[in-house]
C-alpha positions, -999 to +999 in steps of 0.1 A: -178+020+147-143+008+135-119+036+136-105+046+102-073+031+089-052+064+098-056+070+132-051+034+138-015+033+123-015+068+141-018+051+175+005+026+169+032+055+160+019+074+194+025+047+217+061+036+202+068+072+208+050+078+240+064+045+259+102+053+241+105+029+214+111+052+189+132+082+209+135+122+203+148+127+172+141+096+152+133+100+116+106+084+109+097+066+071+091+090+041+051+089+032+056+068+004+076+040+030+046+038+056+021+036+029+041+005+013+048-010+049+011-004+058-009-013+027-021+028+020-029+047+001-004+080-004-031+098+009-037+081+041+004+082+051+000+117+048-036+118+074-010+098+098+015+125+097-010+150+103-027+136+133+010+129+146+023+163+143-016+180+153-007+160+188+028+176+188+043+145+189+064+147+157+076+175+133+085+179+093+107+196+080+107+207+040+131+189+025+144+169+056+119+146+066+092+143+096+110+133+128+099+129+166+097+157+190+120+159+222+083+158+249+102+171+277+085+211+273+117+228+263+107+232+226+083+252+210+065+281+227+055+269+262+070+294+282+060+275+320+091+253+307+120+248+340+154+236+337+156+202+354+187+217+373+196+254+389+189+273+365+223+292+351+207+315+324+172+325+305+181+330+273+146+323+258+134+353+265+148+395+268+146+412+301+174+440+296+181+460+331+205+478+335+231+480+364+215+512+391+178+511+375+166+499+409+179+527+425+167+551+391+133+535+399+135+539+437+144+575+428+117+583+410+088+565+433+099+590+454+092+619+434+060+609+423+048+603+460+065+638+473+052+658+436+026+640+419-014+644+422-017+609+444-055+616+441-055+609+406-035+581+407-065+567+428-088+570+401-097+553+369-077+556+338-101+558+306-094+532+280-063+544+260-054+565+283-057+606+295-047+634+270-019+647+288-003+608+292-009+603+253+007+637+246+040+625+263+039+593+245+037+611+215+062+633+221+083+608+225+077+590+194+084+622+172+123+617+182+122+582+170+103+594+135+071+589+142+047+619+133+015+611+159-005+638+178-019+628+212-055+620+195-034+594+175-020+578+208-043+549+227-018+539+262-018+502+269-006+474+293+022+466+271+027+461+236+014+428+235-022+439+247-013+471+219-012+441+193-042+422+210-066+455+206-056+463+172-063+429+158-095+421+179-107+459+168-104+459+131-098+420+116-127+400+121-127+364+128-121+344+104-101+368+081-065+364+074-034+386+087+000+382+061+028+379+081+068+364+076+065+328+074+089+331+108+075+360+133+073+372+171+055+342+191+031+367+209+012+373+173+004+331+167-011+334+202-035+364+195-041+348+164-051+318+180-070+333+210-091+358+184-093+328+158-077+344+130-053+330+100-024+339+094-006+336+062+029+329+060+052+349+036+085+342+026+115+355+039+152+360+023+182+371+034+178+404+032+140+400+052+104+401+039+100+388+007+079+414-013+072+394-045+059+367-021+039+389-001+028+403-034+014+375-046-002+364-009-023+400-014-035+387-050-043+351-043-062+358-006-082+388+008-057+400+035-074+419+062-038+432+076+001+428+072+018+423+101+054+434+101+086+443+122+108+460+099+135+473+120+154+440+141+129+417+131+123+389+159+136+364+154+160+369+121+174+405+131+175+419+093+166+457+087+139+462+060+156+488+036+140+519+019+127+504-014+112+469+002+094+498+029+079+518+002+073+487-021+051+472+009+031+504+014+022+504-025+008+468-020-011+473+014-028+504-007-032+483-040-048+453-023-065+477+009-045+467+035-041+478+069-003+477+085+006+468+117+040+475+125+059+464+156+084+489+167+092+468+203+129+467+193+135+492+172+154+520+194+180+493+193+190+510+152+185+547+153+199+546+117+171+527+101+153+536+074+118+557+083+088+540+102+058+523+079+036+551+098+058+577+081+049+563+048+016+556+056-001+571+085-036+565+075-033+528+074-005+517+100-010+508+135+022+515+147+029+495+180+054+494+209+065+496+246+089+506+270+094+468+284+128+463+261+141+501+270+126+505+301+118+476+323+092+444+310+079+446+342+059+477+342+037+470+315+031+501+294+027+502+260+013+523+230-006+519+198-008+545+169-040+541+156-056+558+122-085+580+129-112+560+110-103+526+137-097+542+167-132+536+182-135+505+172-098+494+193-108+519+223-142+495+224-115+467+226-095+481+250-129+490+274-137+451+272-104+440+277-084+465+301-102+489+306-078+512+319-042+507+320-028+514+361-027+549+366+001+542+385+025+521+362+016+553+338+025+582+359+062+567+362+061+555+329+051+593+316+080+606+339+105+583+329+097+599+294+096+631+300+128+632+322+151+619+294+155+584+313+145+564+285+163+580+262+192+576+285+187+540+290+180+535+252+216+547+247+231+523+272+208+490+260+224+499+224+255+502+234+253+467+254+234+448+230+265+460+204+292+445+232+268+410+238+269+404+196+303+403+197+306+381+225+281+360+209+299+359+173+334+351+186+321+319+204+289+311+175+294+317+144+312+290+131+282+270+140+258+284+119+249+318+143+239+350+126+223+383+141+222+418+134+251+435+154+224+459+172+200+429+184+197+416+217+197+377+201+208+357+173+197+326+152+216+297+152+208+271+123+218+237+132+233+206+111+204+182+093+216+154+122+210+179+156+176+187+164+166+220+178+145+204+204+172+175+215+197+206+222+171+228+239+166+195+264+204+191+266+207+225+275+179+225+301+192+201+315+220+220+324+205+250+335+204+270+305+170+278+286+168+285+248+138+292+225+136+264+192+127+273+158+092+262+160+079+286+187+083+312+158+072+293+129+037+299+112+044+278+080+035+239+090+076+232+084+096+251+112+134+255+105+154+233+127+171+264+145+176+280+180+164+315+188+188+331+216+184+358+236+215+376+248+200+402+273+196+387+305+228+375+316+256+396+332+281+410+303+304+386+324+292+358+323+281+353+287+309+339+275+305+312+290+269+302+291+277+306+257+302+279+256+274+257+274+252+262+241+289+253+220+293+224+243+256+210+241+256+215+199+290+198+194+280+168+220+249+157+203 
């Protein structure tokens, strides 16, 4: 059977770019051009656009055009992405540590070996965890405004399996989840894996736009809103007071449950209460000692309401399990101890230095960020793609995240997420200047 007209014209677009006729970055002609040039209908440029971009080999942009992608890996969300070269600095992705925490770590290993109950860390953890580990957790998250008990706690391998067990446990497949139109890149891959939609909502200068999400609520049946209202990732801004309480009214208007991602927010003590203050019996209230503490131990927590905790501990029996009794016990003592709160102290205090590193050598390229975030957003010029720079920068040795891996709407921003954590205090400066270099160069 002949194939249809689209994919044919499709092909022809896939090899030029494939074999490197048409190059990284090439616009290529507006719908109405290939339909002219081809003999199409309007309809069937637009099915050739579609299959190009579904193959990830070209992107649009609102208002800009569809253009091709930079194939190399160093775009978008694929995290097995190397640098061609010795790699100088990560700054796709936030692995704070502080100078001494091996020792602090060391330190305490050897406490829990000489004190602890070693037979208990031998056994089996139930799924969301013991009563006296989920009291310490919520402990701790009454000094950062969050009312829980220990019965409201559920422990977790991070908070990205905390996300993974409240979505699989109470929205359905199928079912739809409102979130910004630009969000944390470990939601789109839960989404994905548990095969539900999201539903992009707008998002201003001043973050989440309300009317927008609003009207989302009215026009769909929205199982959840997911949010992070204090340093949102990737754009930084602080949800204020009335946009809070105006979000609450329409999760309770349209019946709504709230899941709120708190990963980042010890960064801004000063920000206006948690969702789960507002409302406790719809919000899932998630987060994690990987930005505070250390991302490699792995230990998270979910605040759950009573009436869909069962349903996420059934989730978290078919998925996990148990989290390690091990990674817990330090975790637990880290929390009790007054380390993390410690370490919270100094991560703010760094993150507040690397900003200002990173607006004297940025901002008169387009960078923004909050001044207590650990990255920024840099928008680029119409004529530099996100995806050519992120090569260029690869190239030599430095790793940046592009607009796209954060983009639920089909028309990603042509932008650079970067991360400011990992390198030494130092040495940012300039790997910064490499990002300078590698914008003004192109």
């Amino acid at each position: 059977m002949r194939a249809e007209r689209y994919r044919l014209i499709a092909q022809d677009f896939a090899t030029a770019i494939r074999d490197g006729t048409m190059p990284a970055g090439t616009r290529l002609p507006t719908h109405r051009e290939l339909a002219a040039k081809y003999g199409v209908a309007l309809a069937t440029a637009t099915k050739v656009y579609r299959e190009l971009a579904s193959t990830g080999l070209v992107v649009g942009e609102r208002g800009r055009g569809t253009f091709v992608r930079d194939l190399s890996g160093f775009g978008g969300l694929d995290s097995r992405r190397l640098p061609i070269g010795a790699r100088i600095a990560d700054l796709s992705f936030n692995q704070p540590l502080a100078p001494g925490q091996d020792d602090q770590l060391r330190h305490a290993l050897r406490e829990l070996a000489a004190e602890g109950d070693l037979t208990s860390l031998l056994t089996q953890h139930p799924p969301g965890g013991r009563g006296a580990d989920r009291a310490t957790v919520a402990e701790y998250l009454r000094t950062v405004g969050v009312d829980a008990g220990r019965d409201d706690v559920l422990v977790t391998s991070g908070a990205q399996h905390a996300l993974d067990a409240a979505i699989a446990g109470v929205v359905p497949a199928g079912r739809a989840i409102a979130v910004d139109a630009l969000t944390y890149p470990g939601l789109k891959l839960i989404a994905d894996t548990r095969r539900v939609e999201l539903v992009p909502v707008g998002v201003t200068a001043a973050g989440t736009d309300v009317d927008d999400l609003d009207a989302v609520c009215r026009a769909r049946a929205v199982a959840a809103i997911y949010l992070v209202p204090t340093l949102h990732n990737p754009l930084g801004f602080v949800l204020d007071d009335a946009a809070r309480t105006r979000i609450v009214d329409i999760a309770r208007r349209h019946d709504c449950l709230l899941i709120e991602d708190s990963t980042y927010a010890f960064l801004e003590p000063g920000a206006p209460p948690p969702l789960h203050t507002l409302a406790p019996e719809r919000t899932f209230h998630v987060g994690s000692l990987s930005k505070n503490l250390a991302t490699g131990l792995r230990f998270g927590y979910v605040v759950v309401p009573a009436r869909q905790r069962d349903a996420v501990k059934r989730v978290l029996r078919a998925s996990h399990w148990g989290t390690s009794s091990i990674v817990t016990a330090l975790a637990t003592r880290l929390l009790a101890d007054g380390t993390v709160e410690r370490l919270q102290a100094r991560r703010r205090d760094d993150a507040r230095r690397r900003q200002l590193v990173a607006a004297r050598e940025l901002t008169d390229l387009g960078y923004h960020a909050h001044p207590s975030a650990y990255w920024g957003w840099l928008t680029l010029p119409d004529d530099i793609r996100a995806d050519i720079v992120a090569h260029r920068l690869a190239d030599s040795g430095v790793l940046v995240s592009t607009g796209d891996a954060f983009a639920v709407a089909p028309n990603p921003p042509n932008a650079l997420r970067i991360a400011l954590a990992n390198p030494p205090l130092a040495e940012l400066d300039a790997v910064l200047r490499t990002i300078r270099g590698a914008v003004r160069l192109i």
